[in-house]
N, C-alpha and C positions, 0 to 999 in steps of 0.2 A: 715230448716225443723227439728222440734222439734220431730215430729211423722214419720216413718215409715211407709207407707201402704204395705201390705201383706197380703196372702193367706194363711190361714190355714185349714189344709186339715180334714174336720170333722168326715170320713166315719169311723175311726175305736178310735172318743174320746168320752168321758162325757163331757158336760160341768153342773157344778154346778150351782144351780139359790138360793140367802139365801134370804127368805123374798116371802112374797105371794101376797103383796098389788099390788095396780092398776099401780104403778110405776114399776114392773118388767113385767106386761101383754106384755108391748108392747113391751120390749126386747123377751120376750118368742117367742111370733110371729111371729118375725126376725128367732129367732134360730128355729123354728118348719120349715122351709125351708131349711135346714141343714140333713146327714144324719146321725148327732150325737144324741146320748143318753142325754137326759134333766134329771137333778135329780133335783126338786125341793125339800129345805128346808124350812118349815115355821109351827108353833103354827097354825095358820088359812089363809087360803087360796083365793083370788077370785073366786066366781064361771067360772070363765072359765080354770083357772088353774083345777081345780076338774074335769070340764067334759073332759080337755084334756086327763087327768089321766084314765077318765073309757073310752076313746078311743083308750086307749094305745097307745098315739101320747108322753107323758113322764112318768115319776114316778114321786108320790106326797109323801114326806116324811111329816106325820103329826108333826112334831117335828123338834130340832134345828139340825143343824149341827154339828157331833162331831171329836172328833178325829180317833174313831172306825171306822168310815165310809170310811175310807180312807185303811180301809187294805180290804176293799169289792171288790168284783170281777168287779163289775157293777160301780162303785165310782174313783176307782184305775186307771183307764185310762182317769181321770180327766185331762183334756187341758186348759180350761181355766174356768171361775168363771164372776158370774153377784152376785153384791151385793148390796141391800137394804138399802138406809141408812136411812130409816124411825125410827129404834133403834138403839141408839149408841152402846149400851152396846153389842147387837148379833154382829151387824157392826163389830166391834172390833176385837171381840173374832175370827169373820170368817177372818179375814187381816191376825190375827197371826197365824191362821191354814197353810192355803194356803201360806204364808210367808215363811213357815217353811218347805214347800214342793214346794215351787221355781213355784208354781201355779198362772200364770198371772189372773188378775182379773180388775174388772172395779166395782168403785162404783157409782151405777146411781146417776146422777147430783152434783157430786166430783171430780173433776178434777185432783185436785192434791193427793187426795189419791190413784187413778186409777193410774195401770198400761198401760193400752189400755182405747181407747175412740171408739164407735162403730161410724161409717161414715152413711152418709145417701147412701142407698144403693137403685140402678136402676135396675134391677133383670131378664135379661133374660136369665134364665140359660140353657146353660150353660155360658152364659155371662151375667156377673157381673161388676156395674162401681161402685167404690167407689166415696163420696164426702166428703172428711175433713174439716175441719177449724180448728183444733187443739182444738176446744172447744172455739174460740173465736167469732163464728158468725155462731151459728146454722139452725136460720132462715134462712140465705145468703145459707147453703147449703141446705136447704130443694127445692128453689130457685132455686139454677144451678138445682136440682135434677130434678123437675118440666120441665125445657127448656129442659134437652137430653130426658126424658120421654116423649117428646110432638114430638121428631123429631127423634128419635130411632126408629124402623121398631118393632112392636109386635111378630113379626116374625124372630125376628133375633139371639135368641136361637135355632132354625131352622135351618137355615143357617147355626151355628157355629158346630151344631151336624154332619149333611150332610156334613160336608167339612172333619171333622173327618173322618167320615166313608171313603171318598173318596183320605185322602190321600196315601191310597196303592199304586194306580196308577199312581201317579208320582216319585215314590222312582227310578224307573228306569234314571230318568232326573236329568241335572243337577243344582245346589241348584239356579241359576240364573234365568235357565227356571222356576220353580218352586217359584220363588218370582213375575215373572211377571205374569205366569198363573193364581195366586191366586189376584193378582191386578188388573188382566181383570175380573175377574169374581166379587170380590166385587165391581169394579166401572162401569161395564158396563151390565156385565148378571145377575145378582142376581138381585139389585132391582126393575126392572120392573116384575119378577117374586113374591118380598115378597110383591109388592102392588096387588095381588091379595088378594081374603079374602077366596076361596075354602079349602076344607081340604086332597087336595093332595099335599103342597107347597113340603115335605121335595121329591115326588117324580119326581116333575117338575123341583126340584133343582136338583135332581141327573143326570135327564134326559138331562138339558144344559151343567151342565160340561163334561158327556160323550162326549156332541157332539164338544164344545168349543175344549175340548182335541185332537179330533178325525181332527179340523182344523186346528192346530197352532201345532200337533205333528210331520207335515211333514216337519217344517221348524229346527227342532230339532234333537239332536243327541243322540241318548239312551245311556246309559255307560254300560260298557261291564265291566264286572267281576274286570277285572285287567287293568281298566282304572281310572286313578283319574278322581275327578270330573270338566271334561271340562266344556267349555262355548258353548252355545247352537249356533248352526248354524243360525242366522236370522241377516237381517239387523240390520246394527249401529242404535244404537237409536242415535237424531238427541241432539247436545250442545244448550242445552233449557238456554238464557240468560234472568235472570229471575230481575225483580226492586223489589228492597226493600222497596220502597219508604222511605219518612225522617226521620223512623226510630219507629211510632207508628205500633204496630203490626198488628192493627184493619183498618190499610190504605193498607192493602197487598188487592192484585185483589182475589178473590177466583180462579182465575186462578193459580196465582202466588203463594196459598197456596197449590195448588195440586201437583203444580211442586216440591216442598220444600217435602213433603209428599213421594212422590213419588223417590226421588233424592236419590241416594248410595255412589257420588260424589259431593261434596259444594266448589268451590273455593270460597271465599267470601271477601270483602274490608274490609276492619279495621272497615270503620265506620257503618256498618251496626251489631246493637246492639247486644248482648246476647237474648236480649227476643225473637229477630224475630228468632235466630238462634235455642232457642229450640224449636219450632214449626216444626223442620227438625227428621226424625226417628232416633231415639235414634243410631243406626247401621251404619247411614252414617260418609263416611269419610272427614271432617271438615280441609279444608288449607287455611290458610289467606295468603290472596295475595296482603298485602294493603300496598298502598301508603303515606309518610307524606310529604309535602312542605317541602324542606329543610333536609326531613331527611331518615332512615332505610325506604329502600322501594322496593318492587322483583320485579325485571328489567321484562320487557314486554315480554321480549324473553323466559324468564322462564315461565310467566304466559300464553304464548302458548303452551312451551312444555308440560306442567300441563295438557292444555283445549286436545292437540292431546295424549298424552299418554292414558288418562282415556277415552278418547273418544273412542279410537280403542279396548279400552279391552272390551267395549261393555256395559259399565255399565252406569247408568241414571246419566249426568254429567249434574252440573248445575251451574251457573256461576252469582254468587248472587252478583247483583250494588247495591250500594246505590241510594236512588233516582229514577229516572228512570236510564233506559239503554244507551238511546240514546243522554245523557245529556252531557258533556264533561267525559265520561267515557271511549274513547276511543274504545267505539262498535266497529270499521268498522274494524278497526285492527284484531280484536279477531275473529271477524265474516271469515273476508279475510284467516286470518292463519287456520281454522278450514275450511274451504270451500280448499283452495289449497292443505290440507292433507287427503282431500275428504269423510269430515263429513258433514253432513249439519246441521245446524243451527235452532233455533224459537226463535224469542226474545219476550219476553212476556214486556208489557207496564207497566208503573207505573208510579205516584203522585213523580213528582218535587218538592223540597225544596220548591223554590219561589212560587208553586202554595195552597204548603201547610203554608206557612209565609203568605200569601194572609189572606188565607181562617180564621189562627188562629186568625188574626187579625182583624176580620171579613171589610173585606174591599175588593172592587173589583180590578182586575188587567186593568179592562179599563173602563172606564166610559164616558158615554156621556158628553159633552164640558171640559172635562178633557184630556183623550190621546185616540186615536183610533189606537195608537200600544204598543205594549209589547217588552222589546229585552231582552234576556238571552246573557252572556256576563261572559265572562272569563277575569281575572284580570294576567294569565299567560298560557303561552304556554311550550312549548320544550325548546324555548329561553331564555325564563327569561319575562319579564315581556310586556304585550300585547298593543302593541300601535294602538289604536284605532278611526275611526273619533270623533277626542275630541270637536271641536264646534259643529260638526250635536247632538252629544250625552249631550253636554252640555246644549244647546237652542232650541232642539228641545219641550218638552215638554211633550218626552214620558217617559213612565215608563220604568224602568229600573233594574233586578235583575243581579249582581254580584256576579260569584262565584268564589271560592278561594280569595279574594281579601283583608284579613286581615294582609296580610305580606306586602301587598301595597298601603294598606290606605292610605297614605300620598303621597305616588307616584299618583295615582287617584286621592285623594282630589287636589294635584297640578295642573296638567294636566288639570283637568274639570275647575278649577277656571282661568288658563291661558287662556283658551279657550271662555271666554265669561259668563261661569257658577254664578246663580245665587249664593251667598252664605248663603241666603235664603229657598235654595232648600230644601223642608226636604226630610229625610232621615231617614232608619230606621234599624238597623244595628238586622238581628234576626237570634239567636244563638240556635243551639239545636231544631231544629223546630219539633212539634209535639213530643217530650222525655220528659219524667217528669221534664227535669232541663233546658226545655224549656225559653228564655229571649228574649224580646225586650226593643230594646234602640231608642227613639226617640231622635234624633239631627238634624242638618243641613247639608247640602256642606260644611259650614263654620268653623265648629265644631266638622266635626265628628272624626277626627283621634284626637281631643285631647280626648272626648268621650272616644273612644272605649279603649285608654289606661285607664279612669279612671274608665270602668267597668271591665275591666280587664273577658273577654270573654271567654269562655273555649268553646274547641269543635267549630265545622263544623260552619260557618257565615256566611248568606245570605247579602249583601246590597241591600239592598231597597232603588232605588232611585223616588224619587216622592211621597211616599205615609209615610204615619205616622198609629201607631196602632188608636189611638182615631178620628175620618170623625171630630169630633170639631179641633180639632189640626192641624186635616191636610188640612180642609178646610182654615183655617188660614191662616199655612203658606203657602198652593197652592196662595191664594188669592193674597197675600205678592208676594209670586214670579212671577206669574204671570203679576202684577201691575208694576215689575222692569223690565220684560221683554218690556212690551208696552212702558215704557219710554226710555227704549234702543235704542228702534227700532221707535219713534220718534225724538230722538238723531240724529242717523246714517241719517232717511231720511233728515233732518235738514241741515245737514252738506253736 
């Protein structure tokens, strides 16, 4: 982050405008929603800059910028500077003024001579969303601007006033009650109120949270003078075990985005990324709790005491898988230990690895005269390594996804080929599924462990057994294996 975004507070500064042409208008316009002081400087002016002037919405200085201007009463609380770089020679001159009094400034359509770059701005004041790009894809942000303008409530300056006014009334509460009050009310009372279009909203909105308050205040505990700030009397909120899925942010459930949204507590696995994890409010408290094959990993026992400690203190605990939940993650465990210390539980569903290596791959997980089942399969357990029916799995014909099973490639590749396996099978070994550093590797049963050493894999490994990214490729080699199987099995009746 090159740029900084921030608030700067307008009501008691100037900002300087150098230049009058059509290239400052539309900065102006920006700043005439502002409650600061505009001082334009310019030789000639647009007409709109002039009639701003005789509305006394700013001051028009008919002339340049100088140094005197700056010991003026009306000048001197100057904040920041909008500069014209239509003439180099003014340009200049106004850099080294404002330079020389430490005056942030921005030269329109100058990137690197600016100080600040203005954002595209969503305007419902008193809420304001800024849009940056550091100057490198202005369109792109006019763009985002355009989508939260389409799905932002026109009303929701409204809203942010009213809830001001109203927080008097819960100063008495404490700071817990007080975050979830204000989260029942954005997600559940307020907008079926701001989709009205009448012009009594701001009194409709006062009129629900009186009453909201007047419900949910009995389950609460008011603080008394020479109380610190307790936690509110109401039931345990329930250990929301929420899937990450494979690790694209845009594969999360809008479920699973609210729960993250909403979460004050995150236990969360190693492998589930950075980017899903800022999507969580800046305030929650962030523990990894992850596991590695073979290596540094926080024993289960711990990661119960974790899930029941923050559970009972009453705060929104949320227990972030990779993947889905219920996929070898050891759900029932976490669920059981939170249920015996008498929390209850909601496990929210999400997008499996294997069904997301599918999908990237655009290739289905069953197909007609191909397989009519699917199995998810563990390459290791508690014990060490997972022994499984290796000839039903080896000749049956169905598909097959493998997880964790990189450390026992060769243990697997052995196993499936003592068993009758074709070594023709393909095979498709996909790394990183859905993440920018995303990889598939097509090989065979035959091939794949010397493969997978010579891509040398990094990160989380699905095997795919049965299918290949390219339906040419893998139509092939199915065909091929297939072909080996019917002569097998004309072999055996033979014999």
């Amino acid at each position: 982050m090159q740029y900084f975004p921030i608030n700067i507070r307008c009501s008691d500064a100037t900002i300087i405008v150098v230049g009058g042409g059509e290239d400052v208008v539309a900065k102006i316009r920006l700043l005439l929603k502002t409650a600061a002081r505009i001082a334009v400087f310019a030789e000639n002016a647009d007409p709109a800059i002039i009639a701003w002037h005789a509305e006394g919405r700013l001051y028009y200085y008919q002339r340049q910028l100088t140094s005197q201007d700056f010991a003026s009463t009306y000048i001197s609380h100057a904040r920041l500077a909008y500069i014209s770089g239509a003439d180099i020679s003014i340009r200049d001159q106004a850099i080294h003024m404002l330079d020389e009094r430490n005056i942030l400034y921005c030269v329109i359509d100058d990137l690197l001579r600016s100080w600040f770059i203005t954002p595209a701005i969503v305007d419902r004041d008193p809420v304001t969303i800024a849009i940056g790009t550091e100057g490198k894809a202005p369109v792109l942000a006019r763009r985002i601007k355009a989508m939260i303008e389409q799905n932002l409530s026109s009303h929701t300056g409204i809203l942010a006033t009213v809830s001001s006014q109203f927080r008097q009334y819960l100063a008495q509460f404490s700071s817990r009650f007080r975050r979830q009050f204000w989260g029942q009310i954005f997600d559940n009372v307020a907008p079926s109120i701001l989709a009205a279009t009448d012009d009594h909203l701001a009194e409709r909105l006062n009129a629900a949270m009186h009453a909201h308050l007047k419900t949910v205040s009995d389950a609460a505990r008011p603080l008394q003078s020479d109380q610190p700030d307790l936690p509110i009397r109401a039931p345990l909120k329930p250990v929301a075990f929420v899937s990450a899925g494979p690790g694209d942010p845009d594969l999360l459930t809008l479920k699973a985005r609210t729960y993250l949204d909403q979460a004050e507590v995150i236990l969360h696995d190693r492998l589930v990324p950075p980017a899903i994890l800022e999507l969580a409010r800046r305030e929650a408290v962030m523990i990894e709790v992850g596991k590695t094959g073979y290596g540094a990993s926080t024993p289960q026992e711990d990661i119960h005491a974790l899930l029941i400690k923050h559970g009972k203190s009453g705060a929104n605990v949320v227990r972030l898988k990779s993947g889905d939940a219920g996929i070898f993650g050891r759900l029932d465990e976490e669920c059981s230990a939170c249920r015996t210390a008498g929390l209850s539980v909601v496990v929210i569903p999400g997008i499996t690895a294997a069904a997301a290596a599918a999908a990237n791959m655009k290739v289905s997980l069953t197909r007609r005269g191909r397989n009519s089942e699917w199995r998810l399969l563990t390459a290791r357990d508690m014990k060490g390594f997972v022994d499984h029916q290796w000839q039903d799995l080896a000749t049956s014909g169905a598909v097959s996804a493998i997880y964790m099973g990189m450390n026992a490639i060769s243990f697997l590749q052995g196993r499936l080929l003592m068993h009758g396996g074709d070594p023709a099978l393909p095979i498709t070994l996909a790394s990183q599924v859905s993440q920018p550093q995303q990889r598939f590797v097509s090989t065979s049963l035959g091939q794949m462990a010397d493969d997978s050493i010579k891509a040398k894999l990094a990160g989380p490994v699905v095997i795919m057994l049965g299918l290949h990214p390219d339906p040419s490729l893998e139509n092939q080699a199915y065909q091929a294996h297939r072909a080996n199987q019917r002569s097998a099995s004309k072999q055996r009746i033979s014999a």
